[in-house]
N, C-alpha and C positions, 0 to 999 in steps of 0.2 A: 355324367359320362360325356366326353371328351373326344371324338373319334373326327379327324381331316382322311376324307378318301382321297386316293390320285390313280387318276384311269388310266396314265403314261406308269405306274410304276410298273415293274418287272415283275413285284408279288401282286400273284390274285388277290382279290378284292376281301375276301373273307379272312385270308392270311393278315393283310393291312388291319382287320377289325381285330381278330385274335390280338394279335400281337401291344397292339394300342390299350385295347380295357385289359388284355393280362396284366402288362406294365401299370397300370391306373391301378390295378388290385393288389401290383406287387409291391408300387411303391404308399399304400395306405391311402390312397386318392381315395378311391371305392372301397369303404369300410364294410366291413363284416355286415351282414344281414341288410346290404342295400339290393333292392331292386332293381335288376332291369329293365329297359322298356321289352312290352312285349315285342316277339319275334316282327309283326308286322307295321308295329310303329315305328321300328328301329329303322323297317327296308325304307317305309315312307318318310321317315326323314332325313335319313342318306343317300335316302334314293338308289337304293340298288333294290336287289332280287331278294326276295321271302328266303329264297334256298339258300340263297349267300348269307344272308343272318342269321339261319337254322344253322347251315354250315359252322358256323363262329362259334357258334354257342355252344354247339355239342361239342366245341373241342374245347372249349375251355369249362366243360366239363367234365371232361376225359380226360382234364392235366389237375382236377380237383379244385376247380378256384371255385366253381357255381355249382350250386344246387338247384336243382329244379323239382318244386312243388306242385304236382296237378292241380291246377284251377287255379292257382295260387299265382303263379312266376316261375322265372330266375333269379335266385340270390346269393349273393359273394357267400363264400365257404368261410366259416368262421375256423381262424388258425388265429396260433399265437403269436408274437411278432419273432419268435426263433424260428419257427415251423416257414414262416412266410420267408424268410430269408435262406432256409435252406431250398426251398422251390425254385427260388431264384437265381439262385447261385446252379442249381441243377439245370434248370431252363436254358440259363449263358451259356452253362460249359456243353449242353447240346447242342446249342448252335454253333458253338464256337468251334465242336469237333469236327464239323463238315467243312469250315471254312479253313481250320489248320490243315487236313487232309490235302485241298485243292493250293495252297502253299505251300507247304512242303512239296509237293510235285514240281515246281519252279525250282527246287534246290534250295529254297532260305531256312535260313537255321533260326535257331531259337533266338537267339540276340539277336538276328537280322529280321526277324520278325516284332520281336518286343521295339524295336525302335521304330520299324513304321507305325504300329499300333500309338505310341507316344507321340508321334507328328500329327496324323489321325487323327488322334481323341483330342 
């Protein structure tokens, strides 16, 4: 596991964890039946808050990537590499629908949008 915090970003700190080991899960970094560290190893060696790595976890529970075993851990959600790619493609297109919303409000259309996107990426 793989996680750079930034205390200037914009997203809270637990959104920066989600989003980082989802990505690590979604793209087969973090295979099926890996382990997390537990919740209070993670804080201390990211140095953030207990509550902020609880926070993380429980959401990337609640979007089905981890399991969580009493006494045991957290561990990656065993899916198949179709299943894992429709997660991900569901994941994008929800994010993406908050940020097409707040563009379109500027008045950009759909080509005028797919070309900034392409300078962008």
């Amino acid at each position: 596991m793989n996680v750079a915090i930034s205390n200037t970003s914009e997203k809270p700190i637990y959104q920066q964890l989600f989003e980082q080991i989802s990505a690590q899960i979604l793209k087969g970094e973090l295979e099926s039946g890996y382990c997390l560290p537990p919740i209070r190893q993670a804080a201390h060696e990211l140095r953030i808050s207990v509550i902020t790595v609880k926070k993380a976890w429980e959401e990337l529970e609640r979007c089905g990537l981890i399991n969580t075993v009493t006494g045991k851990g957290c561990f990656v959600a065993e899916y198949s590499p179709e299943e894992m790619l429709r997660m991900r493609n569901e994941m994008v297109m929800k994010q993406m629908a908050g940020e097409v919303s707040y563009y379109k409000s500027f008045g950009l259309t759909l080509d005028e949008m797919i070309e900034i996107l392409k300078k962008v990426y």
